[in-house]
PLY file of the C-alpha trace (Angstrom):
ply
format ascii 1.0
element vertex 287
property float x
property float y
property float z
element edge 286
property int vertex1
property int vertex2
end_header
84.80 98.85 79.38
82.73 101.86 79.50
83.00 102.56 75.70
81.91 99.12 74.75
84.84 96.86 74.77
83.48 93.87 77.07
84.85 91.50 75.31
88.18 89.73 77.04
90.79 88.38 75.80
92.22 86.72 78.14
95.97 85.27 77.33
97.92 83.06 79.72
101.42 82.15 78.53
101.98 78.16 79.83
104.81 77.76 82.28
105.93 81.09 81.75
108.44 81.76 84.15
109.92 78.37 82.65
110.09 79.02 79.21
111.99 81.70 78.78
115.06 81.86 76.51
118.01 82.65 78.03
120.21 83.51 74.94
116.87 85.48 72.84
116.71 87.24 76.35
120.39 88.19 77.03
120.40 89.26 73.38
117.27 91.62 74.02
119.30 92.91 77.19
122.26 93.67 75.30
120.19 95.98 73.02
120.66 98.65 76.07
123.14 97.73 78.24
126.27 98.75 77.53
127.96 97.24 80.68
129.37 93.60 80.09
130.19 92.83 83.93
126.03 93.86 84.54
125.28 90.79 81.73
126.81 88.42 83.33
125.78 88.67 86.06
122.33 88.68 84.71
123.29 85.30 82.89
124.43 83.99 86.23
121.65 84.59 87.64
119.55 82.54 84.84
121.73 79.76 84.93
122.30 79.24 88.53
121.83 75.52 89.23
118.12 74.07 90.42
117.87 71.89 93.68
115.54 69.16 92.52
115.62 66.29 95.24
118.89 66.99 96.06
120.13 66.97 93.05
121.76 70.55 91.59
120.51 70.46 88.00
121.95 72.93 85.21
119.23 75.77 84.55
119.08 75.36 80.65
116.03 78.01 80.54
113.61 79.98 82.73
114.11 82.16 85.10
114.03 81.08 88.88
110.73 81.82 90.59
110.25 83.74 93.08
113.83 85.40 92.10
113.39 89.13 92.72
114.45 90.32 89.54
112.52 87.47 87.87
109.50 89.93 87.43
111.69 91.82 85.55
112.93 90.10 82.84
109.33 88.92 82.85
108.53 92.40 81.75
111.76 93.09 79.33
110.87 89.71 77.28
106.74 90.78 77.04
107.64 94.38 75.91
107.41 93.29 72.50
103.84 91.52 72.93
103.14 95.26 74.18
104.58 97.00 71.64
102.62 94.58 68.89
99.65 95.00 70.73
100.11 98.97 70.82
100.87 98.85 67.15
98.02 96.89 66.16
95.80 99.78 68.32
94.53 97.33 70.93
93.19 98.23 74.04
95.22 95.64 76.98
95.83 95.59 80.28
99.45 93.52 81.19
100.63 92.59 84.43
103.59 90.09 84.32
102.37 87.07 82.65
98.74 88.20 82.54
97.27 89.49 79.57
93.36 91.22 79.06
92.69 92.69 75.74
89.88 94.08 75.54
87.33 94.19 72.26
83.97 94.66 71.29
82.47 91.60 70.18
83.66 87.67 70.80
84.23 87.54 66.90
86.74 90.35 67.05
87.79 88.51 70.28
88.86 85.28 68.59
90.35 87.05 65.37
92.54 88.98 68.41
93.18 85.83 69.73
94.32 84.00 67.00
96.84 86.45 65.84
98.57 86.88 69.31
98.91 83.48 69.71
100.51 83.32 66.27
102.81 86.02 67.65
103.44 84.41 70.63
104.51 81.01 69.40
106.79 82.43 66.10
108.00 85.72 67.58
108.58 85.04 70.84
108.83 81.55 70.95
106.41 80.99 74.05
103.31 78.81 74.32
99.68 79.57 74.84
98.15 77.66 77.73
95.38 76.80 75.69
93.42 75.27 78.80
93.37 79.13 80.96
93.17 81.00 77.56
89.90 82.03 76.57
87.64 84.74 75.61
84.20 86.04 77.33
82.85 88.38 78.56
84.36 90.45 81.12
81.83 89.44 83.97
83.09 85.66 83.74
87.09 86.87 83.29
89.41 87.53 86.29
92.40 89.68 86.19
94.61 89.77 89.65
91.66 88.86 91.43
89.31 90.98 90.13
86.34 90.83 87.70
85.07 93.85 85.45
81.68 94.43 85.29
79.30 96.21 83.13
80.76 100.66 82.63
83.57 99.65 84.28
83.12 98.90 87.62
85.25 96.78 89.95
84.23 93.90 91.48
85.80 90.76 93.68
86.31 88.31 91.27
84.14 84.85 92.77
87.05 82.97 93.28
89.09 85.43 95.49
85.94 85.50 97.51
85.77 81.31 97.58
89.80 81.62 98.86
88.74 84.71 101.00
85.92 82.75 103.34
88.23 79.17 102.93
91.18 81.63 104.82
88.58 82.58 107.41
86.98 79.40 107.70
90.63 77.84 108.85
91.75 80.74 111.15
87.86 80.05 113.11
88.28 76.40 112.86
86.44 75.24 116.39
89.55 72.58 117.49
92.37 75.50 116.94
93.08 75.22 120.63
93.37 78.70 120.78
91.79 82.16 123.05
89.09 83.91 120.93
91.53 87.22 121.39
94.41 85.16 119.18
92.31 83.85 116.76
90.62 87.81 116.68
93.89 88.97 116.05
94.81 86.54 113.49
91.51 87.22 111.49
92.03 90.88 111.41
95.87 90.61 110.30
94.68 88.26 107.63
91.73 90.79 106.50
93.23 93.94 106.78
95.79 93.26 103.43
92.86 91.36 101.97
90.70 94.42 102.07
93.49 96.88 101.23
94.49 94.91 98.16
90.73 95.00 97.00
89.99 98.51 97.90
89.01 100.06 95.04
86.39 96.51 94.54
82.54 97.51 95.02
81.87 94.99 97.28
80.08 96.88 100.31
76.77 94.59 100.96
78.49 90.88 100.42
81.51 91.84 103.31
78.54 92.82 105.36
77.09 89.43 104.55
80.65 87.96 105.20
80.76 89.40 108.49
77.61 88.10 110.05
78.77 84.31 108.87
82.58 85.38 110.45
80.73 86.85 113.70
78.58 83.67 113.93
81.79 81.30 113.05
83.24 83.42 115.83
80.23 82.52 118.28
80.46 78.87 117.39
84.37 79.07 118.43
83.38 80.93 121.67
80.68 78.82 122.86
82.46 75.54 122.35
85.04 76.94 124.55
83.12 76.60 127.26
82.63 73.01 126.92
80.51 72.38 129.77
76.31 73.20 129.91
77.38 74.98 133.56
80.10 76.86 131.61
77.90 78.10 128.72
75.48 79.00 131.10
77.59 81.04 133.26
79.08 82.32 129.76
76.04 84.04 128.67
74.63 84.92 131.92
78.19 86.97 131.66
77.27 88.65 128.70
73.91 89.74 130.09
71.48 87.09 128.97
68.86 86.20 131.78
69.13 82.76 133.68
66.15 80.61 132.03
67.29 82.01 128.99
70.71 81.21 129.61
70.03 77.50 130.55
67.78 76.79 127.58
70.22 77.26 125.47
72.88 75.42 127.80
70.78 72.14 127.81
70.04 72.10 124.36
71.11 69.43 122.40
71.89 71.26 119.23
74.92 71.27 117.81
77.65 74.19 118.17
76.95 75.89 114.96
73.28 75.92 115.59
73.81 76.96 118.87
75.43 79.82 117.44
72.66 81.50 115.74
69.78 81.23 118.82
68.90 84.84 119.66
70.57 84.03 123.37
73.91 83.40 121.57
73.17 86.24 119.23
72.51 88.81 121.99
75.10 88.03 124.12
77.56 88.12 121.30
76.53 90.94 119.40
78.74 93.17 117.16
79.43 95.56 119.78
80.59 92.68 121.98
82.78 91.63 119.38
84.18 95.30 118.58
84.91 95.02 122.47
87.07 91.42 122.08
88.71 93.60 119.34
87.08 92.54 115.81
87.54 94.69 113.07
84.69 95.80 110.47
85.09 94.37 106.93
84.95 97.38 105.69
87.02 98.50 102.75
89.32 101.52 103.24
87.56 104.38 101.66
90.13 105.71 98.52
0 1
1 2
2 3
3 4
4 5
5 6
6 7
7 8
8 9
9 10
10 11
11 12
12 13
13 14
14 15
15 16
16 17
17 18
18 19
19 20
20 21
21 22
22 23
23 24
24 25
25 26
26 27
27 28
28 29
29 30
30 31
31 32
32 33
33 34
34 35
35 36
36 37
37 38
38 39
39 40
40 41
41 42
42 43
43 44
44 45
45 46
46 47
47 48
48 49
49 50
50 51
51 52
52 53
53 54
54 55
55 56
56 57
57 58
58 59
59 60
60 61
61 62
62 63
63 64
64 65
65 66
66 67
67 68
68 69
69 70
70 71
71 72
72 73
73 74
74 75
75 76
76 77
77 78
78 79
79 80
80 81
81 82
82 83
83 84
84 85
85 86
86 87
87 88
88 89
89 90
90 91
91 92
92 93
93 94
94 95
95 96
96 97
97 98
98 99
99 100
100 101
101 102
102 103
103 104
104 105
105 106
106 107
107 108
108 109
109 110
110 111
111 112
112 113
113 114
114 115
115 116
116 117
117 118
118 119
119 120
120 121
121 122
122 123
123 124
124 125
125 126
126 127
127 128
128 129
129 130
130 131
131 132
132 133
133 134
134 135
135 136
136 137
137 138
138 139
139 140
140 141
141 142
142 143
143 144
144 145
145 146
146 147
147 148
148 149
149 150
150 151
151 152
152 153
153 154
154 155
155 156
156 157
157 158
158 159
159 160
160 161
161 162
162 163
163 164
164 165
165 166
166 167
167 168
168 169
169 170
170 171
171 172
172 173
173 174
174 175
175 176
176 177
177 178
178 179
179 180
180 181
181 182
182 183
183 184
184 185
185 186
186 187
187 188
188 189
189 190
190 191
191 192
192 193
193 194
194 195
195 196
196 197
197 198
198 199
199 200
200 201
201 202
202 203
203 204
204 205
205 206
206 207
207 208
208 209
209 210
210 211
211 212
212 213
213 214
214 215
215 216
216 217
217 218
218 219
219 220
220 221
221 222
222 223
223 224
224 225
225 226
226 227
227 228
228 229
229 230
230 231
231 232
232 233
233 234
234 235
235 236
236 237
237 238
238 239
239 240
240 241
241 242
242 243
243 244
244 245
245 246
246 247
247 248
248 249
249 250
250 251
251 252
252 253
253 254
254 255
255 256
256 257
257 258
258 259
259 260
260 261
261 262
262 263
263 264
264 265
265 266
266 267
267 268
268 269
269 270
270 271
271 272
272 273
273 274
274 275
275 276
276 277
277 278
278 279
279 280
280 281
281 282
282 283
283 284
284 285
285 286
């Protein structure tokens, strides 16, 4: 990316996992393994039989998903897309199914593409999902949740931040029925592999933006708790808001959410009442 190739490629094989073929794959495995016993167990493993409402079917190609050594196979039967690739001096990135080539203009991009899928199809007898398949520029390209932007940089791709707040938004849902500690904990189990996945993302000043809306979410959650005007009175008069204060907010007749971002709510809650209850920054871990 920083020498001018911003240009993606991006290749999705359809149904993948589903499509492979088992005897074009047990005769790429018997290139290098010697052992017959190690084969068939391999082939037993392809052919095992499919539950399908409650039904055992006969596996006649594909590998089973979510199989552990599914990934591999994956990678022994794309080996030669990354060996043509290589050969034909492309610049790619491959994980599993996924497939970024990168080029310098979207007229090399759709020569690229072309011939690929031309590979794909005859050589390896797999299909382009022609729907997911596509190319543009990096900035509007995802690859494992990430997006490429302009010298190289990383960034959190916009849908992993869409699925990111939707998680949040259903762990601070107000009629969980849950203590705010529980639902704290949850939140910070949930974000800590989120923001250890995305680590090496620059994405700094939208998780602080993200944490204000999950602190005021959090508020929301808090003060409906209380249920009661006496009880979210008492509530913030707890936290060190003063009385008339206190019961202004209390006898409002604004709705939760609203009632979340008054400067009573906000002072009594503030981040270092929340780093108190136990709420983690959304911070990413520095690499």
């Amino acid at each position: 990316m920083a020498e001018g190739y911003s240009v993606v490629v991006d290749l999705d094989p359809e149904k993948f996992f589903d499509r492979v073929r088992h005897d074009r794959l047990m005769a790429r495995l018997a290139r290098d393994i010697g052992d017959k016993r190690v084969l068939r167990l391999i082939r037993r493993f392809l052919t095992a039989g499919l539950m399908k409402d409650g039904v055992c079917r006969r596996r006649e190609e594909g590998t089973p998903q979510g199989g552990p050594l599914s990934p591999l196979l994956a990678n022994v039967v794309l080996d030669e897309l990354d060996k043509e690739l290589e050969r034909r001096g492309h610049r790619f990135c491959r994980y599993a199914d996924d497939c970024n080539i990168y080029v310098r203009s979207r007229k090399a991009g759709e020569r690229v593409m072309e011939g690929i899928r031309r590979f794909i199809e005859r050589k390896l007898r797999l299909k382009v999902n022609e729907t997911k398949s596509r190319v543009a520029p990096s900035g509007e390209c995802k690859f494992l949740g990430y997006t490429i932007g302009e010298g190289g940089q990383l960034l959190v791709a916009a849908k992993s931040k869409e699925r990111m707040k939707a998680k949040l938004k259903a762990l601070t849902k107000r009629n969980r029925g849950r203590a705010l500690g529980e639902v704290i904990g949850e939140v910070n189990r949930f974000a800590a592999g989120w923001l250890e996945y995305f680590r090496l993302a620059a994405a700094k000043s939208w998780l602080a933006e993200t944490e204000g809306w999950l602190r005021r979410r959090l508020r929301c959650y808090r003060l409906r708790q209380c249920k009661r005007r006496i009880g979210v009175a008492r509530f913030l008069m707890g936290c060190g808001c003063r009385e008339d204060r206190a019961w202004m907010l209390a006898m409002s007749r604004k709705g939760w959410y609203r009632k979340s971002v008054t400067p009573q709510a906000s002072s009594a809650m503030d981040t270092a009442w929340f780093r108190l209850q136990g709420l983690k920054p959304l911070a990413l871990p520095t690499v």
